[in-house]
C-alpha positions in Angstrom: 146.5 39.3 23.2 149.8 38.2 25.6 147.8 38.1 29.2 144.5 36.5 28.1 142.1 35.6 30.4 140.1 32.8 28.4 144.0 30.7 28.6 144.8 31.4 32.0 143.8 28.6 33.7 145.1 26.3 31.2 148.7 27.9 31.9 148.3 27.4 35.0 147.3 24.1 34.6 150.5 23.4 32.6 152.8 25.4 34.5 152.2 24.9 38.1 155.5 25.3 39.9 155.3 28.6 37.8 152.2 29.5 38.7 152.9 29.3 42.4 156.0 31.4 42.8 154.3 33.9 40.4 151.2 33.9 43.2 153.8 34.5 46.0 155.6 37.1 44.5 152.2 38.3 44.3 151.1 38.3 47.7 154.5 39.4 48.8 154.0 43.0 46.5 150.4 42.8 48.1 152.4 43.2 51.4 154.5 45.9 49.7 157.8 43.7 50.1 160.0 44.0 47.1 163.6 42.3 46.6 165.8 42.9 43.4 168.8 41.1 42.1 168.4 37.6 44.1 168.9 39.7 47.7 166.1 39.5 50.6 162.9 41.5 50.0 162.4 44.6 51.8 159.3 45.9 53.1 157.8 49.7 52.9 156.7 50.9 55.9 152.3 52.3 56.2 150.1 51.8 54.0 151.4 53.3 50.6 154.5 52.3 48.6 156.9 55.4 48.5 158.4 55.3 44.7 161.2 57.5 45.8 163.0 55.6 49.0 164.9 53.4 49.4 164.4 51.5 52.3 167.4 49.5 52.8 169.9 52.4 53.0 167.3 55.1 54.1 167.8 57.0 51.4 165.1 59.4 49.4 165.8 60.3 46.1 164.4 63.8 45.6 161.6 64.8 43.4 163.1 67.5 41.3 163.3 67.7 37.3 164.8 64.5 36.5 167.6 65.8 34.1 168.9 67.9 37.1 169.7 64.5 38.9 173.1 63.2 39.0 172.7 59.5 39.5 176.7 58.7 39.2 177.2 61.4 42.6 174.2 60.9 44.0 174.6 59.0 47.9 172.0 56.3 47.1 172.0 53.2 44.8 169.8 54.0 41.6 169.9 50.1 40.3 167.8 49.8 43.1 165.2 52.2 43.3 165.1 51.5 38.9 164.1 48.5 39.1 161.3 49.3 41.8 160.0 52.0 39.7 160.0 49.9 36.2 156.9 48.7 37.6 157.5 44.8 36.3 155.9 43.3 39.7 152.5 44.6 38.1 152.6 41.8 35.5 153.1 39.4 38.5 149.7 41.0 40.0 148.0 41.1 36.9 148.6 37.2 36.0 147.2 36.3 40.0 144.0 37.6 39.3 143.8 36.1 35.6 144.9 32.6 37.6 142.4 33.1 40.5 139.9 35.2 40.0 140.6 37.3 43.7 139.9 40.7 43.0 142.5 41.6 45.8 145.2 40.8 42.9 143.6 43.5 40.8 142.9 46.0 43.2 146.3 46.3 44.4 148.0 46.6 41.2 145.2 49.2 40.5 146.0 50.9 43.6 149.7 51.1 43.3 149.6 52.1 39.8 147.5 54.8 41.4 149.8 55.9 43.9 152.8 55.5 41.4 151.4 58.2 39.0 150.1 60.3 42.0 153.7 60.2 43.4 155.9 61.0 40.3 154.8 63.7 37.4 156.6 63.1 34.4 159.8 64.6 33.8 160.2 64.9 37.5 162.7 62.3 40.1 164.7 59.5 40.0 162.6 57.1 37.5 162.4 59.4 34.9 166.0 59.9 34.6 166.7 58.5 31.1 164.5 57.2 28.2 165.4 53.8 29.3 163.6 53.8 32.5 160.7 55.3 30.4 160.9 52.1 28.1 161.3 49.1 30.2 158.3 50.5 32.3 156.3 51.5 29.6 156.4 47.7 28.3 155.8 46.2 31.8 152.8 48.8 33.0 151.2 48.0 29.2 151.0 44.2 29.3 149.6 44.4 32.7 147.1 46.9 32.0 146.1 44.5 29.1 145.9 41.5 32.0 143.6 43.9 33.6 140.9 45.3 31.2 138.3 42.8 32.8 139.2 43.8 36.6 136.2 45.2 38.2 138.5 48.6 39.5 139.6 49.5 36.2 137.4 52.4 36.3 137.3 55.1 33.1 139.3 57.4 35.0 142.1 54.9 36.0 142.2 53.4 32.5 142.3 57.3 31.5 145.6 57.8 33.7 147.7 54.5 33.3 147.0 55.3 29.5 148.2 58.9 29.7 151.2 57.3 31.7 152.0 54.9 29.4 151.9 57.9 26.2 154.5 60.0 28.3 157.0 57.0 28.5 156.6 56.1 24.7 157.3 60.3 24.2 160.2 60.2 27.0 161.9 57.1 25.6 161.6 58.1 21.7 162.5 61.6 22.9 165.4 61.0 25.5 167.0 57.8 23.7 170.3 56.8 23.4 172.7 57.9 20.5 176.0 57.8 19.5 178.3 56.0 21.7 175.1 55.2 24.3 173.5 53.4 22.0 173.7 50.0 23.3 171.0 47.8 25.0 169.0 51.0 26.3 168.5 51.9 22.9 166.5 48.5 22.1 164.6 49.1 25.2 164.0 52.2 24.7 162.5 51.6 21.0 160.8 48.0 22.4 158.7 50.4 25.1 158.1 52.6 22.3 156.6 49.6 20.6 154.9 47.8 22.7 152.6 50.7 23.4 152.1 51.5 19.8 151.4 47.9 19.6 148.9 47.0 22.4 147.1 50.7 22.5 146.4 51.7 18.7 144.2 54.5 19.6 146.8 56.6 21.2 147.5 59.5 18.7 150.2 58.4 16.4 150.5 55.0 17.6 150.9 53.9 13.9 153.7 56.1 12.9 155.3 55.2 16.3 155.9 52.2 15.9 156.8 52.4 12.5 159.7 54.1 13.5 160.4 52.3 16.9 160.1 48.8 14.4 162.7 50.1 11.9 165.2 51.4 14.9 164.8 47.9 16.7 165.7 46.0 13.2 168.9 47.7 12.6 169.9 47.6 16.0 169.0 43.8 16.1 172.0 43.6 13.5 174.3 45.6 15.2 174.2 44.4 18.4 173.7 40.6 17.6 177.0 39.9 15.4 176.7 37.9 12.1 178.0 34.5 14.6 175.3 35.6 17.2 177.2 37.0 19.8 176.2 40.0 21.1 177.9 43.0 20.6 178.4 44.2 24.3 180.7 41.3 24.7 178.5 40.1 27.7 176.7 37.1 27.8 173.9 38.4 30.5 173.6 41.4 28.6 173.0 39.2 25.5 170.0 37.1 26.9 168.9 41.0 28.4 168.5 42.5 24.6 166.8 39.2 23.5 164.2 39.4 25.9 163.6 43.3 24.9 163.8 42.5 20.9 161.7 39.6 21.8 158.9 41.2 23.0 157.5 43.6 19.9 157.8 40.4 17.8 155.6 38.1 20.1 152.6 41.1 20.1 153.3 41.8 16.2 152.9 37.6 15.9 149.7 37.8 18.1 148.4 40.1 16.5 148.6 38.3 13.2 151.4 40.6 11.7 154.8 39.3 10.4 157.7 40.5 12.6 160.7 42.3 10.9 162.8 39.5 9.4 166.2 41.5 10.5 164.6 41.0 14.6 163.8 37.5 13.7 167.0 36.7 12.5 169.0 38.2 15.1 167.0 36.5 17.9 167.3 33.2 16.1 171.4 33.4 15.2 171.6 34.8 19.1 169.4 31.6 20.6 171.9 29.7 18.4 175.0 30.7 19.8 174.1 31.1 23.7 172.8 27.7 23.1 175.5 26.2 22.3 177.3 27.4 25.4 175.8 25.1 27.4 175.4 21.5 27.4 172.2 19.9 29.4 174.1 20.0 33.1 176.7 22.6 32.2 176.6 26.0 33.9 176.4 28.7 32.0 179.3 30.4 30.4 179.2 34.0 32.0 181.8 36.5 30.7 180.9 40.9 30.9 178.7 42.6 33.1 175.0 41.4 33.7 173.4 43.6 36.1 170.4 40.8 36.6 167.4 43.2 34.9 164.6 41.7 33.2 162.8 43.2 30.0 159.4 41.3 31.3 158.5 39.6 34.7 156.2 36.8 33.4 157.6 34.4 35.7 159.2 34.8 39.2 162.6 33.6 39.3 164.7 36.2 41.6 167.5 36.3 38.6 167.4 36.1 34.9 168.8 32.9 33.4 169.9 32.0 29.9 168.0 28.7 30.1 164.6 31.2 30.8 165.4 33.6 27.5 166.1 30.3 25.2 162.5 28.9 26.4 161.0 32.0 25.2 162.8 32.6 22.3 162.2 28.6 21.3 157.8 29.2 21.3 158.3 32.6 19.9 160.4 32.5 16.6 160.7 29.0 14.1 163.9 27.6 14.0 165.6 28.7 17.1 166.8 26.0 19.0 163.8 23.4 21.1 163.9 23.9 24.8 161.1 22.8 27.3 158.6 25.9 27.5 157.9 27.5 30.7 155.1 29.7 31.7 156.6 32.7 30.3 156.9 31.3 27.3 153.5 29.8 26.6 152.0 33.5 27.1 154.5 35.0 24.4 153.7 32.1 21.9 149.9 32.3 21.8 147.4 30.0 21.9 147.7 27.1 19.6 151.5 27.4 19.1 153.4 24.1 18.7 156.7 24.6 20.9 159.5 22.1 20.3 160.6 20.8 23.4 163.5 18.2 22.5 166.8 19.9 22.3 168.4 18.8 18.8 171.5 17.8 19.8 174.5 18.3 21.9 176.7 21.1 21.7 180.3 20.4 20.2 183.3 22.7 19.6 182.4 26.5 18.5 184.4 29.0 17.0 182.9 32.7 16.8 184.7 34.4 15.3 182.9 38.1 15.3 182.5 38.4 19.2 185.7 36.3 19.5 184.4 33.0 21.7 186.4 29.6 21.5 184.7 26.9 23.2 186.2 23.1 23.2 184.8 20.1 24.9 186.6 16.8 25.2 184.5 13.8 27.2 182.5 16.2 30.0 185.0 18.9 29.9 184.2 22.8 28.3 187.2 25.0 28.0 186.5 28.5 26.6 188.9 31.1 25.8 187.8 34.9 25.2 189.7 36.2 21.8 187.0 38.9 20.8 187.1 42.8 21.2 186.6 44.8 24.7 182.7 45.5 24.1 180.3 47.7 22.0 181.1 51.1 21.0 183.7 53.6 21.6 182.9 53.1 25.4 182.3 49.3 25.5 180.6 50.3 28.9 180.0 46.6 29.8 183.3 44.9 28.9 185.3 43.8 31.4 189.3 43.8 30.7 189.6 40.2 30.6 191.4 39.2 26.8 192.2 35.8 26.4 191.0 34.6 29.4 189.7 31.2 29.8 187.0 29.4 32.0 187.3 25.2 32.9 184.2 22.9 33.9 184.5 19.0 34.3 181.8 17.0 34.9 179.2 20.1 35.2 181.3 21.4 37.8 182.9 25.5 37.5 186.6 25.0 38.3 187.8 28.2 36.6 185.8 30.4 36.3 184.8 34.4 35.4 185.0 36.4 38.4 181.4 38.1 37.9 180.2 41.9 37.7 180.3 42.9 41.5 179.0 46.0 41.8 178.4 49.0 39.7 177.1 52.4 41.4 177.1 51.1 45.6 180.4 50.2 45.3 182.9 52.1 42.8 186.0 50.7 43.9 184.6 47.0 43.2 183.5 48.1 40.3 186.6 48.7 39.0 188.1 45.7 40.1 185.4 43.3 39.3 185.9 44.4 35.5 189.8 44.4 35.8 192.5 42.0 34.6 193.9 41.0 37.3 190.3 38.8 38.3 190.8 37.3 35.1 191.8 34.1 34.3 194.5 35.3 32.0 198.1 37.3 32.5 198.8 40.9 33.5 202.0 43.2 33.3 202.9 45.1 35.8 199.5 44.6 37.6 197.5 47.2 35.3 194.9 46.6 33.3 195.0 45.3 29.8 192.3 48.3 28.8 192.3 52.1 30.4 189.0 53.1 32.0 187.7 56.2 32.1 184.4 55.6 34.4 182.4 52.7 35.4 180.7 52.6 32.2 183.6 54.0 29.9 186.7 52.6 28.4 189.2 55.0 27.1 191.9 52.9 25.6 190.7 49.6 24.0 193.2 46.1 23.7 192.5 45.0 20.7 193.0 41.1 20.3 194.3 39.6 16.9 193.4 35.8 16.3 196.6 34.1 14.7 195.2 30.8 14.9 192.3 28.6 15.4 191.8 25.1 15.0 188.5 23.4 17.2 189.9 19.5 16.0 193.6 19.9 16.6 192.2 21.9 20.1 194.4 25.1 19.4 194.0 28.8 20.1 196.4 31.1 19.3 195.7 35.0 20.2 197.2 38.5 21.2 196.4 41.6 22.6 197.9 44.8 22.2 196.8 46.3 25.6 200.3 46.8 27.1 201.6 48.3 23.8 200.9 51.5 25.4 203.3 51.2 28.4 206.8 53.3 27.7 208.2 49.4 27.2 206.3 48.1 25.0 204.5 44.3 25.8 202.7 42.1 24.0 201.2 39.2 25.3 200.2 36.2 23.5 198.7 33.4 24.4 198.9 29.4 23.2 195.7 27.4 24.3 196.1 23.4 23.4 193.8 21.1 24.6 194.4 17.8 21.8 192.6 15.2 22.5 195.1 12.3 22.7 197.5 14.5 24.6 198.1 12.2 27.6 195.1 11.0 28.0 191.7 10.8 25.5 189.2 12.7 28.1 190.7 16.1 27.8 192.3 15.9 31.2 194.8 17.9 30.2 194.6 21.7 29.4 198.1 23.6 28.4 198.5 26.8 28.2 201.6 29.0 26.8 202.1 32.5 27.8 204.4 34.4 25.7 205.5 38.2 26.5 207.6 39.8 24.4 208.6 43.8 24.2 211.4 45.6 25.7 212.2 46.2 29.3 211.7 44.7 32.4 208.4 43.9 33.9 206.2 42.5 36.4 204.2 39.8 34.7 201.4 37.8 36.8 199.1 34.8 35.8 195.9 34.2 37.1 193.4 31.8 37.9 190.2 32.5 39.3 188.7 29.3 40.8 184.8 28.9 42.3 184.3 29.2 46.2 183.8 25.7 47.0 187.1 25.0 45.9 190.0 25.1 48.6 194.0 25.4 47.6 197.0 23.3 49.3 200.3 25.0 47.5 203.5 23.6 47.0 206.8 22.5 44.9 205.2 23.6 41.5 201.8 24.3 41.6 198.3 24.1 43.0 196.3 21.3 44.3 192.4 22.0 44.0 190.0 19.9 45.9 186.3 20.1 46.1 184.9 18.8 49.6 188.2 16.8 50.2 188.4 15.3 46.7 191.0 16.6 44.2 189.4 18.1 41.2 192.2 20.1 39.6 196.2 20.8 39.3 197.3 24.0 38.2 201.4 23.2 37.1 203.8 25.7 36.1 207.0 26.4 34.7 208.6 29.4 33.0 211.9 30.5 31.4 212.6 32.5 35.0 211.7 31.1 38.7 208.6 32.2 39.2 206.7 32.7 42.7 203.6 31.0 43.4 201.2 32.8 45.1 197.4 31.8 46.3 195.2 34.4 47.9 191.7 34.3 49.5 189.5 37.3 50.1 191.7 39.8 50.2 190.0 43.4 51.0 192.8 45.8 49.8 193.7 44.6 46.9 190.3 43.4 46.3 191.6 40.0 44.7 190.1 36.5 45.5 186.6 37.4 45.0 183.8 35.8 43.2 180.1 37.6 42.6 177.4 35.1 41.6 174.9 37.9 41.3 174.7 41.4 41.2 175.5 43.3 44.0 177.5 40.0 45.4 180.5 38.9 46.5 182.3 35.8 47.7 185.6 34.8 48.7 187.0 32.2 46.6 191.0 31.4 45.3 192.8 33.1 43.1 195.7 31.1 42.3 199.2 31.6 39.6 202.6 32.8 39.8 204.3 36.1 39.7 207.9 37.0 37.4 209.3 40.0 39.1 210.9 42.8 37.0 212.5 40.5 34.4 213.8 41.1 31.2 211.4 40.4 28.4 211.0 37.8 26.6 209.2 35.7 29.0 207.5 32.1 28.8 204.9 31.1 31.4 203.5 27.1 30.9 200.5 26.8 33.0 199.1 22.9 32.9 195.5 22.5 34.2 195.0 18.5 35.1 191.1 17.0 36.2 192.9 13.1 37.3 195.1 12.0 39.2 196.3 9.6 36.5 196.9 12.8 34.0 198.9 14.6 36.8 202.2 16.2 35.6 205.6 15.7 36.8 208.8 17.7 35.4 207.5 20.1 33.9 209.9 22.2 31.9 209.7 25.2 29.6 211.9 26.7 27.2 212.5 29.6 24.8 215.3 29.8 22.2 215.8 30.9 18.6 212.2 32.0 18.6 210.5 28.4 19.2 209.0 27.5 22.6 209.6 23.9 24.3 207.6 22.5 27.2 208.0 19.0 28.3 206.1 17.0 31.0 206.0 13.2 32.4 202.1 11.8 33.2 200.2 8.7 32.9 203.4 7.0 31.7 203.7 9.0 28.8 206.3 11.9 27.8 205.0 15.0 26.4 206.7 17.4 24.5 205.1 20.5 22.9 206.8 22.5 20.2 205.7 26.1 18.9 207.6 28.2 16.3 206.3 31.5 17.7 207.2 33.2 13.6 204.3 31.3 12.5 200.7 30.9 13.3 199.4 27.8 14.3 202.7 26.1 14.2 201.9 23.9 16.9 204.1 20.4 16.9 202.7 17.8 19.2 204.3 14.5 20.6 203.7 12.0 23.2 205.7 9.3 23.8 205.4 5.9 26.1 207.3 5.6 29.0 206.6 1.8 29.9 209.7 -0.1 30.3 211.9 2.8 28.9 215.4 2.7 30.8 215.3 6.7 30.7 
């Protein structure tokens, strides 16, 4: 039993800063005010929720058969009006009356599962479009009718119509879900809602059978979409935590109800914890990379986003050997009563290499450089990869520098949709200001770069990688890219990050570096580079050099070319820098040597880069010491690397 009454006020007890935001998202659904992806709550107007507007734009979405709706041409927002109608605020009411006792808790998620049924037959308007909306509210509408059974309005007649509800969705989401090159984290919620109602009502005809089936889906899609190295498939880290949450939740009811969950689920959730945990090192923000639209599989707790921190708690009390974090109250109810939930984390996270979903992550002192060497996404559409190979991300000291640019929008806004998931937002290089991959939609990629690793090496601090995404153009580009962070380059606290940008093809071409930087950062630009401070303090220097002047540019905000942006959340957007230098229409080969320095003492002076007989130079003066890095481009890894004292030298 997840939402049992006799532990209630113990979790409470436990968890009270929990506890109290779940009762004010409470009373604020109560006062029919609802508020999705981090923005301001809106409130319905009378008496009744209306399941089919949205009351921010105005917009109704019409009750008509649901397969006749066009959600990609309709005027309105579906994220929106989804994630009202999946119903997950009824676990938030179901949990207040548990915690208090006030029947008013009860009564109104009674009432608005009422009015919810009344207002939308199956099959017909905007949240039965897809088996996936059938699924995630299917899982939410089950758990809280199981917080419920003791309320004093769960009448016989109520109980008969949230139950005949919740057999439609597990029909509409086994019938209606996603195949072939859709099969991606809809699937897994459409097989978890499948589940979970099998699961928590046995005497629905067929429950047995159904979630037999929904069981053996979920375990083979546990080991496709969660690679061997625990990155998820989708090449998004949001949409990683997202899938966990949904895989996560069939094996907490099979655990509670004293049944052994499939060991392929397990595993995957385990090897998945493993891997986003080692992201993130206590004080470290998250490492954020692909879409995440901010959807939850379960709303057990209150936050207004999802957050990896959240899904590692709840994987930690759920499955043995996943890595300890401190439980919240989310995760107390999906461990049971009784469980012991390690709460020391084991240790702290070092270099990682993973080599399936194609993450490089490198620490030196406080400072996590990660480089993205792994495919465009999941399936022949990869729907929620952005075009972003061999970009990078910098933090010092817990503090974003460079950063991912975020997910923007997807259906309000098409056109930042498209750039939001573009190269050019990316912290790594684009030709001729085109993308490295071809879309075909917001959710489709037609033309895939595909990366090839030549060379990693977490102790040395070297990444060597290529796409082919600009193979396609009538010249021909490749772009490779040389990451070195050593650690007694200059100085011993990884002050110093170099990186090597090789182009090589036929032709002439426009070729651009970028680098995205978080919006409390400001830029001063001059001689060779970029000085970044942070409230009046310089955090970072962004140096370059290249085998042809190039042009430094910095821009802010800008509307039409929609560059300069940063989204923190879905459906977000701020200004921030986006700094780098531009090589007009020159002849290929091309060398670009970008250094990023975190101290004044590490700053770079003289930088110089150089290109002949197929081996790169670049040279550079900090800290009193002469650098000089040597790559023979015909061989992977061949990476020579010298620094020399300056101190009383006559030259």
């Amino acid at each position: 039993m997840l939402l049992d009454a006799a532990r209630a006020p113990e979790l409470a007890t436990a968890h009270p800063g929990d506890a109290a935001t779940v009762l004010a998202a409470a009373d604020a659904v109560l006062e029919r005010r609802f508020g999705y992806f981090g923005q301001d709550a809106v409130a319905f107007p009378g008496d009744v929720v209306d399941w089919n507007l949205d009351p921010r734009a105005g917009h109704r979405w019409p009750l008509v058969p649901s397969v006749g709706i066009d959600h990609r041409t309709c005027p309105g927002d579906p994220k929106w009006i989804w994630e009202l109608n999946r119903l997950q605020h009824l676990t938030w009411l179901a949990q207040a009356w548990l915690f208090t006792g006030e029947r008013r808790y009860a009564d109104g998620a009674l009432e608005q599962l009422d009015s919810w049924i009344a207002q939308n037959p199956v099959g017909q308007g905007i949240a039965w479009r897809g088996g996936f909306e059938a699924g995630v509210r299917a899982s939410s509408v089950a758990v809280a009718l199981q917080g419920l059974r003791d309320a004093p309005g769960l009448t016989v007649d109520r109980y008969r119509r949230a139950v005949t509800l919740l057999a439609a969705c597990r029909e509409r989401a086994w019938r209606d879900r996603s195949r072939f090159s859709s099969a991606n984290n809809h699937l897994i919620g459409e097989m978890a809602g499948v589940a979970v109602v099998a699961i928590l009502f046995p005497e629905l005809a067929g429950a047995a059978e159904a979630e037999l089936r929904a069981m053996a889906v979920l375990s083979a899609e546990a080991d496709r979409q969660i690679l061997p190295d625990g990155v998820g498939a989708e090449q998004s880290s949001g949409y990683q935590a997202f899938t966990g949450d949904m895989l996560l939740l069939p094996v907490a009811l099979l655990r509670l109800r004293g049944d052994r969950p499939p060991a392929a689920i397990v595993g995957a959730l385990r090897r998945s914890a493993r891997f986003l945990d080692a992201l993130c090192a206590d004080g470290e923000p998250p490492v954020s990379y692909g879409d995440d639209d901010g959807g939850f599989a379960l709303r057990l707790h209150a936050d207004p986003i999802p957050t990896v921190g959240r899904h590692l708690a709840a994987v930690a009390g759920t499955v043995a050997g996943a890595p300890a974090h401190a439980p919240d109250l989310a995760a107390a109810w999906l461990a049971g009563p009784g469980a012991s939930v390690p709460t020391e984390r084991s240790a702290t996270p070092g270099d990682l290499y993973a080599p399936d979903g194609g993450l490089v992550v490198l620490r030196r002192a406080d400072r996590r450089i990660t480089m993205d060497v792994g495919p465009l996404g999941y399936l022949s559409i990869a729907a929620h990869g952005h075009a972003d190979a061999l970009s990078m991300t910098l933090t010092a000291g817990g503090r974003e520098l460079v950063v991912d640019p975020g997910t923007g929008s997807y259906y309000a806004e098409p056109a930042w949709r498209a750039a939001f998931r573009g190269t050019r937002m990316h912290a790594t290089a684009s030709v001729d200001d085109l993308d490295q991959s071809v879309a075909g939609g917001p959710f489709l990629w037609n033309r895939h770069a595909v990366t090839t690793v030549r060379a990693v090496d977490t102790v040395r601090g070297l990444v060597e990688a290529e796409h082919d995404g600009y193979r396609r153009l009538p010249d021909p580009v490749t772009h490779r890219r040389y990451l070195l962070v050593p650690p007694d380059l200059v100085s011993p606290e990884g002050d110093t990050v170099l990186v090597v940008d090789l182009f090589t093809g036929s032709g002439e071409h426009r070729v651009r570096t970028a680098w995205p930087l978080h919006p409390e950062l400001e830029v001063s630009t001059g001689g060779d580079g970029h000085r970044v401070d942070r409230a009046g303090v310089p955090e970072l220097r962004v140096t370059t050099a290249a085998t042809a002047a190039p042009a430094l540019y910095a821009v802010r905000g800008d509307e039409e070319r929609r560059i300069g942006w940063w989204s923190r959340r879905f459906e977000s957007r701020t200004s921030a820098w986006l700094v780098g230098v531009v090589l007009e229409r020159r002849p290929l080969p091309l060398v670009v040597a970008t250094l990023l320095t975190m101290s004044e003492a590490a700053a770079p002076s003289g930088l110089t880069v150089e290109l002949r007989d197929g081996r790169i130079e670049a040279r550079w003066t900090a800290g009193g010491r002469r650098a000089v890095i040597g790559i023979d481009t015909t061989t992977a890894g061949a990476v020579s690397i010298s620094a020399t004292d300056m101190t009383n030298r006559g030259d």
